[in-house]
DRENZA-464125 format. One record per residue (C-alpha): x, y, z. Coordinates in steps of 0.25 Angstrom, whole numbers, plus 2048, in hexadecimal, padded with zeros to 3 digits. Each point is the difference from the previous one (the first is absolute). Layout:
BEGIN
XYZ/...
//
This chain:
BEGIN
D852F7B46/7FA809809/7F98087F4/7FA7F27FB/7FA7FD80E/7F680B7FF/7FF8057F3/7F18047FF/80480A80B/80D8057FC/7FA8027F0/7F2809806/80B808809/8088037F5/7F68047F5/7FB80980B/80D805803/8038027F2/7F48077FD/7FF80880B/80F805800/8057FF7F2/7F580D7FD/80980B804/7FC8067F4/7F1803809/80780680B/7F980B806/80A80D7FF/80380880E/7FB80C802/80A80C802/7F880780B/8077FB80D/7F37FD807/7FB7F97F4/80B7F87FF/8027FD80F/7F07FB800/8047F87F1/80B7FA807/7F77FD80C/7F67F67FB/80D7FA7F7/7F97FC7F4/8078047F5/7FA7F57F5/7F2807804/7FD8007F1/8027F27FE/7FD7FC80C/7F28057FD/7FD7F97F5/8057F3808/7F5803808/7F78047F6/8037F17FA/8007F880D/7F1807803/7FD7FB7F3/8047F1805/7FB80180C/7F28037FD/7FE7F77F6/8097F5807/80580080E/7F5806805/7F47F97FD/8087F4803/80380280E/7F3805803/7F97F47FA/8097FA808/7FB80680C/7F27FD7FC/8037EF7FF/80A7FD808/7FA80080F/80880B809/8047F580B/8077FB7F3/80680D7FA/80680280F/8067F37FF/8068017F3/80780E804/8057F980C/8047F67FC/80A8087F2/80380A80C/8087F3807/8057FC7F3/80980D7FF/8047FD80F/80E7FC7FA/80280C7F9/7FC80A80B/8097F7808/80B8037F9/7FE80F7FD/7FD802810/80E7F9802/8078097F6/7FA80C806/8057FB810/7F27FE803/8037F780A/7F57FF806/7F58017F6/8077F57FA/7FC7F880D/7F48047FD/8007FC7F0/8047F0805/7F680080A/7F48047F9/8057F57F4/8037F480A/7F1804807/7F88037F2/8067F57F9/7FE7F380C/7F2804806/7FC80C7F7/7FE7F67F7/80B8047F6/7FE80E803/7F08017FD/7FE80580D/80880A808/8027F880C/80E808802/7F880E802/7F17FC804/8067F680A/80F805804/7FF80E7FC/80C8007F7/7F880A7F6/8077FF7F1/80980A7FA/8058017F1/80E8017FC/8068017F2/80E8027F9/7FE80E7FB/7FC80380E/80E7F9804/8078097F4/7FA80D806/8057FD80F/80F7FC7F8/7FE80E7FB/7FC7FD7F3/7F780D7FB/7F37FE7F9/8048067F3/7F38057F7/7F37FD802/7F97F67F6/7F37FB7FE/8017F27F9/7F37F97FA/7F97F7809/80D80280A/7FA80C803/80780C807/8117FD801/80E8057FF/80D7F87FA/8027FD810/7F57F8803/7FF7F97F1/80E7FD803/7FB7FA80E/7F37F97FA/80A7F87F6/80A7FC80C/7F67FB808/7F97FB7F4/80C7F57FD/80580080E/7F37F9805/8027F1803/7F47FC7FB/8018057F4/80F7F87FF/7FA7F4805/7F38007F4/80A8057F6/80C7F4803/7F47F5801/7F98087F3/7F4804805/80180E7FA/7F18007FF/7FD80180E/80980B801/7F78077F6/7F57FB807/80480680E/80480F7FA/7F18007F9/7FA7FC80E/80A80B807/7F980A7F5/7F47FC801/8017FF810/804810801/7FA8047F6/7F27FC807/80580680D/80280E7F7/7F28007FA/7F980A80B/80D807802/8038057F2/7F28037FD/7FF80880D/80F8087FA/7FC8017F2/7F0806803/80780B80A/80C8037F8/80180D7F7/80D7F97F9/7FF7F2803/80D7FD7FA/80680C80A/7FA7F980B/8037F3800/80F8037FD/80180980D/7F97F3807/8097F67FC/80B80A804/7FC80080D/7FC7F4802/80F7FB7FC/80680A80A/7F87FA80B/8037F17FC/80E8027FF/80080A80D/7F97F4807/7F3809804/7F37FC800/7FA8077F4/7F48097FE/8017FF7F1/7F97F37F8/8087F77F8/8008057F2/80A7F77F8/7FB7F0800/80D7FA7FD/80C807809/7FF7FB80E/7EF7F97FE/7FE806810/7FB7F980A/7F38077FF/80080B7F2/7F5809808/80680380E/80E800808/8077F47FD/80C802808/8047FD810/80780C806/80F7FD804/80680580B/8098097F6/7FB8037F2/80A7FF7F5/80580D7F8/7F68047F5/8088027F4/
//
């Protein structure tokens, strides 16, 4: 049952999963030098041959699709408009972020989570304005379930690059798809079959990031000698400051795992103690 509440999800994360993971026969092979091999194991991207023609395919899509459509979205839909619409999805996941500050025994960023959705969803007029933070000062934070799986422990296995996902590993897509069809929303449209509005709402979501990415990819892919290298070692360590709880100097480069708070600057609040990186 829980399959059939969000299919669309659960099939676009398996196909990438499948695709991505079932090509062993791409593998990179380890150098036998030790430092060669310690550096080989360091970036942890053994799929590098597929996951390079991934990417290859993604650009493809991206250029001729997902781009020109967030930025035409930038050029007609008014920016007062554009902030309220990424509010406003932002509160939408408050549930989710709930839950995963819970399971992480964020105690008190889970105060925080109700708080800002009982503020942005009665006077921040369904949680188009951030009343919570530009009022109260509870600034947003983002938490996912592959986040919630590093703190249990849970390594990041391989590196992956997914079309239109983005830069991965099989712990986040693992997260993406629990979060995916543990969203209450998502059971409420489903059980009163309005499945097209749960299409509708992960279009926006897309479009929404994507928007917000438009200045910060260009910027990564102009001054990058491998732009494929470098957006692999941001996403890195943009994760390990996500799931460390630090702010973050590195941009947001992978739309769909945690759609931050803001994708160009520090998203997080600092706790008083930051968790383990793992």
């Amino acid at each position: 049952m829980i399959v059939a509440l969000c299919r669309p999800q659960w099939k676009s994360l398996t196909l990438a999963v499948l695709l991505s993971t079932g090509l062993l026969a791409g593998c990179a092979t380890a150098p036998e030098d030790p430092q060669a091999r310690a550096d080989f194991e360091a970036v942890n991207d053994p799929l590098e041959p597929v996951n390079r023609a991934l990417f290859q395919l993604h650009q493809v899509i991206d250029n001729f699709l997902l781009k020109p459509v967030a930025f035409g979205y930038t050029i007609f839909v008014p920016q007062p408009l554009q902030t309220g619409v990424h509010n406003a999805l932002l509160n939408l996941r408050a549930p989710i972020i709930l839950a995963n500050d819970l399971l992480q025994g964020e105690t008190g960023r889970a105060g925080d989570t109700v708080q800002r959705f009982a503020i942005n969803s009665t006077v921040g007029v369904l949680g188009l304005y951030d009343a919570a933070d530009k009022w109260f000062d509870i600034a947003p934070h983002t938490e996912d379930f592959g986040q919630t799986l590093a703190v249990w422990g849970v390594g990041e296995g391989p590196y992956l690059f997914i079309p239109v996902i983005g830069p991965s590993n099989p712990r986040d897509l693992a997260g993406l798809a629990v979060d995916s069809v543990a969203d209450p929303l998502n059971w409420y449209l489903h059980n009163t079959h309005r499945d097209g509005w749960i299409y509708a709402r992960m279009g926006l979501a897309g479009v929404d990031t994507r928007a917000g990415l438009l200045d910060t990819l260009d910027n990564l892919e102009r001054t990058s000698l491998d732009y494929y290298v470098t957006l692999r070692s941001v996403y890195r360590q943009r994760r390990a400051d996500e799931i460390s709880n630090r702010r973050s100097a590195s941009p947001s480069v992978s739309p769909t795992v945690s759609q931050s708070a803001d994708a160009d600057g520090a998203i997080e609040t600092q706790p008083a103690e930051t968790k383990p990186s793992r």
